[in-house]
C-alpha positions in Angstrom: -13.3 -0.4 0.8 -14.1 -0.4 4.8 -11.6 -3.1 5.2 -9.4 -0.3 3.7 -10.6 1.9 6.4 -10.1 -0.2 9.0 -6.6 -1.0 8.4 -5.4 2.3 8.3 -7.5 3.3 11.1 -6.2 0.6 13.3 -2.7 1.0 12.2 -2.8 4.7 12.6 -3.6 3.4 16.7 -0.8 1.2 16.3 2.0 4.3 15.6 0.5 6.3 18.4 2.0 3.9 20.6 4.4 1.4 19.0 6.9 1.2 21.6 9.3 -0.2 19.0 10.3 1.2 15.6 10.0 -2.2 13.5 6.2 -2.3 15.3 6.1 1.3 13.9 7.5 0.9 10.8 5.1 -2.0 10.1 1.7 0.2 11.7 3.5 2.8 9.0 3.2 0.5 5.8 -0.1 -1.1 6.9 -1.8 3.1 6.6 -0.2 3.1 3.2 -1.7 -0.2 2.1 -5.1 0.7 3.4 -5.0 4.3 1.8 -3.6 2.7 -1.5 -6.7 0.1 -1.2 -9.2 2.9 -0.8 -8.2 5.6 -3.2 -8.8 3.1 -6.8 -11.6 1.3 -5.4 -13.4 4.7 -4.0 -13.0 6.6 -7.5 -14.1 3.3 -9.1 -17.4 3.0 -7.2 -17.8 6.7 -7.8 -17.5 6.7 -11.6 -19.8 3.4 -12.0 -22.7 5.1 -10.1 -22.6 9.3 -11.7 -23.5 10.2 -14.5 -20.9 10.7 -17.3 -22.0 15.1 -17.4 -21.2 14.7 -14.0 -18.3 12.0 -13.5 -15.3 14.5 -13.3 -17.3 16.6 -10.4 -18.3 14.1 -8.5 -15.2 12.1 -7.9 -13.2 15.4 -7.3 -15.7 16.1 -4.6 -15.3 12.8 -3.1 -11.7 12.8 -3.2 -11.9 16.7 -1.6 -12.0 15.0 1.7 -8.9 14.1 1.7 -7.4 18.1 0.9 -10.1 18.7 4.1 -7.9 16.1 6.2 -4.7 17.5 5.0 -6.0 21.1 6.1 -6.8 20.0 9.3 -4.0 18.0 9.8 -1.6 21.0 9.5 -3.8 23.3 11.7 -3.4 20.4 14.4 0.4 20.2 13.5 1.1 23.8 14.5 0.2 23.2 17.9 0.2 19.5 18.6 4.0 18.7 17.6 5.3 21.7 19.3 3.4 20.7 22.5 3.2 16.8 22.6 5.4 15.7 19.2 4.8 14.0 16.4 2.5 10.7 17.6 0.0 13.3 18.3 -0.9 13.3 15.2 -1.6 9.7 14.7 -3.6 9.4 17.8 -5.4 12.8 16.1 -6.5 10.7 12.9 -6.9 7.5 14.8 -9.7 8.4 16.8 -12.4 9.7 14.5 -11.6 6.7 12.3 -12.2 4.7 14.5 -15.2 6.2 15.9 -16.7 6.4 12.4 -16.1 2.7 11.6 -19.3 1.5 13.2 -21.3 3.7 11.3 -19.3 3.4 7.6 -20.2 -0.5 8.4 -23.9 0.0 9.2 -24.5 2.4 6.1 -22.5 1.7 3.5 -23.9 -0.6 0.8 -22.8 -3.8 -0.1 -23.4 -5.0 -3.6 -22.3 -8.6 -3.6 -25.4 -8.7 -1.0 -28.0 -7.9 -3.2 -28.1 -10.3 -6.5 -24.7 -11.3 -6.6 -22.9 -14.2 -4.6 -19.3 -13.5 -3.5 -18.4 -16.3 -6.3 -19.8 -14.0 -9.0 -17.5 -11.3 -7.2 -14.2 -13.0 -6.9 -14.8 -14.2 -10.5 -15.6 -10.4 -11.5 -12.7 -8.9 -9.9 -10.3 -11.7 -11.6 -11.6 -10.7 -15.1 -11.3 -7.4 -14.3 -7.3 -8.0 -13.6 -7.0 -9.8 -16.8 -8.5 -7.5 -19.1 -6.8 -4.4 -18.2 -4.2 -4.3 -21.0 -6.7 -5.9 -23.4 -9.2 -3.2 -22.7 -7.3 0.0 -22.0 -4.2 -1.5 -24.3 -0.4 -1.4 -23.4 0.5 1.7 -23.8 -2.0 3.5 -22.4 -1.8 1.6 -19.8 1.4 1.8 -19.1 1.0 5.8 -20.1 -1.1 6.0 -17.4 1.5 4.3 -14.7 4.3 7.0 -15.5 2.0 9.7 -15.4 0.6 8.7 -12.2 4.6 8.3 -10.6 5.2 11.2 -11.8 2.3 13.2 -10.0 3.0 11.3 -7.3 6.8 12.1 -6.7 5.6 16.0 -6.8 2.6 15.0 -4.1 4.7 13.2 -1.8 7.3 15.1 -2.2 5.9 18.3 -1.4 3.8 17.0 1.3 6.9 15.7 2.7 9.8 17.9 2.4 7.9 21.0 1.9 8.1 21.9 5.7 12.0 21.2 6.3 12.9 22.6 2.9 11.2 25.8 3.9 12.8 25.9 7.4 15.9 24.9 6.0 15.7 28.3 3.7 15.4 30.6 6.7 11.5 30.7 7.9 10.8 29.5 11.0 9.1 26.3 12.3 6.2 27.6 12.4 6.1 29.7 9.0 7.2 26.2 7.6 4.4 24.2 9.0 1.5 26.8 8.1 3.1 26.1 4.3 2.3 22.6 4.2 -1.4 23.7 5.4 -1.7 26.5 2.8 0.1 23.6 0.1 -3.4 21.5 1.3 -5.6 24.5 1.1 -4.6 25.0 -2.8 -5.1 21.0 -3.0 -8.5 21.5 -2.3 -8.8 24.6 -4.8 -7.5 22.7 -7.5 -9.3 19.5 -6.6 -12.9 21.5 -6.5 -12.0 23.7 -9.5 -10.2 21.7 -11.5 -13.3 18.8 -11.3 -15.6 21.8 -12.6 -13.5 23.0 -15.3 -13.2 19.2 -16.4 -16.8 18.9 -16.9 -17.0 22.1 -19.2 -13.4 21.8 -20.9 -12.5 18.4 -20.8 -10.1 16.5 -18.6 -7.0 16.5 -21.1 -6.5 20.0 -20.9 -7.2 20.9 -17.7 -4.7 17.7 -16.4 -1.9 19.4 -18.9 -2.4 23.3 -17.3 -2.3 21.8 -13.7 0.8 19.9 -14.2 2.3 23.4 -16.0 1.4 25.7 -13.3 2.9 23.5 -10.4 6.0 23.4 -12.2 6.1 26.5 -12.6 5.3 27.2 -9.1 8.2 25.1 -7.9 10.5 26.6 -10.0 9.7 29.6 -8.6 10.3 28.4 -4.9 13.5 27.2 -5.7 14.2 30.9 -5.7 13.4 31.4 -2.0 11.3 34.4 -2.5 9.8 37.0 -0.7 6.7 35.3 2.3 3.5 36.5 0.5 5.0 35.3 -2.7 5.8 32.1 -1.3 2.9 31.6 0.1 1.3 31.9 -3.4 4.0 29.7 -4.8 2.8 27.3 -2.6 -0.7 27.6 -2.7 -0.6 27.5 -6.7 1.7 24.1 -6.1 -0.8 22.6 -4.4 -3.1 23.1 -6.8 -1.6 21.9 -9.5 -0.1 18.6 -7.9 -3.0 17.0 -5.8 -5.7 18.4 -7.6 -4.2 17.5 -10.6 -3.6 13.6 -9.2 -7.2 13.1 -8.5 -7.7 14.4 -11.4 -5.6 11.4 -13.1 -7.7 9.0 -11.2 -10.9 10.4 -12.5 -9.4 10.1 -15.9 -8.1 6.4 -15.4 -11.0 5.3 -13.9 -13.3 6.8 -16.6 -11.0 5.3 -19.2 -11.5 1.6 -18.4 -14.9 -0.4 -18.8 -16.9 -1.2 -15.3 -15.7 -5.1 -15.8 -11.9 -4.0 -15.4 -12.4 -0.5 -13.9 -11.2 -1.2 -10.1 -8.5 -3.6 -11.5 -7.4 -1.0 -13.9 -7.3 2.3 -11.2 -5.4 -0.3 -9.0 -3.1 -1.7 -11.4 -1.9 2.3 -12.2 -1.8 2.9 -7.9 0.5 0.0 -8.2 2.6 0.7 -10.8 3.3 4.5 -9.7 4.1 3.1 -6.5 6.6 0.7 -8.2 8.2 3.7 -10.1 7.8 6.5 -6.8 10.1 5.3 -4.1 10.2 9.2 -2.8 7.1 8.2 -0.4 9.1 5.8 1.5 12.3 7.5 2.3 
């Protein structure tokens, strides 16, 4: 997990001022490795040490950070990009990152340290790999990878295209860009709400209504209403596409035993990233 961070930390230094594109292209697919790293093996630690009344809650509030970092990102956006373009905003996440590194590897536990050698841990993780489809079985296993590239085109999508699509239909730059912070500030709604409602109604359902309502929401943009109802559109869509993809990994991780929990969150990062090629274009 902190070598996660520290990959995309340091490659997020590496865009800011890649004075070629292969060097930035590369410093680009080195932040998408780390964050794909982090995300399975974060909600995995999280499940294995919460309660189960609490599971749903608790990974959702871990995972909120990242809504917080897309709110601020598109706060910064509206007046970085105009003023000093678009590596702004890499050197902008680059430098808290790496400030906080030193103190993410002073605090943060290490469990092959305490009992276990890093034999016993290598060994672990490789039984974990192999009894993914044994444990969790084929289908839904492989359930699990379409449902996860499926949330995943909408959250890449949206996140990436929300901006010029809404320029393109007629609002200004800057009316675009405050979308893509109110599409964040509905992430975090969802993400918050939607890990409280899981715990009182179940995850199933709640996963179902979020993926209904952002469909429906984006539907509904595809109109090119009216600002304020935009704005709602939006806010609903974020809702209902993050929130409801942390969700997922709360569910996936919950799904598999702690032996093959990691390996099983990772395998079904993996495989939506094998079916979502929207991220990369």
């Amino acid at each position: 997990m902190l070598a996660a961070v520290s990959l995309f930390s340091i490659a997020m230094a590496v865009c800011a001022f890649a004075p070629t594109y292969p060097l930035f292209a590369a410093g680009r697919f080195a932040i998408g490795l780390g964050a794909g790293m982090l995300m399975p093996t974060a909600a995995a630690a999280i499940v294995e040490f919460t309660p189960a009344h609490l599971r749903n809650r608790a990974v959702t509030v871990g995972f909120a950070g990242t809504c917080v970092g897309g709110i601020l990102a598109g706060v910064l956006s509206l007046w970085l990009v105009p003023a000093f373009g678009f590596r702004a905003m890499f050197i902008a996440g680059a430098i808290p990152a790496l400030l906080l590194l030193p103190l993410l590897w002073s605090t943060f536990p290490r469990r092959a340290a305490s009992g276990s050698t890093e034999r016993d841990s290598m060994r672990t993780r490789r039984i974990g790999v192999s009894e993914v489809f044994r444990a969790g079985g084929v289908r839904t296993t492989l359930g699990f990878w379409g449902a996860m590239a499926l949330c995943l085109l909408l959250v890449f999508g949206v996140a990436t295209w929300l901006p010029k699509l809404m320029q393109g239909a007629g609002y200004p730059l800057a009316a675009a860009l405050s979308f893509l912070l109110t599409l964040n500030v509905g992430a975090l709604i969802g993400t918050l709400g939607g890990g409280w409602l899981a715990d009182r109604f179940g995850i199933q359902p709640v996963t179902a209504i979020g993926f209904f309502a952002a469909g429906i929401a984006l539907l509904g943009l595809a109109t090119a209403p009216a600002t304020a109802v935009a704005y709602l559109l939006v806010l609903i869509a974020g809702a209902g596409t993050t929130g409801t993809q942390i969700l997922l990994n709360v569910y996936v991780a919950a799904y598999y035993p702690a032996s093959c929990r990691s390996a099983g969150v990772g395998l079904a990062v993996a495989g939506r990233d094998v079916v979502d090629g929207s991220r990369r274009g």
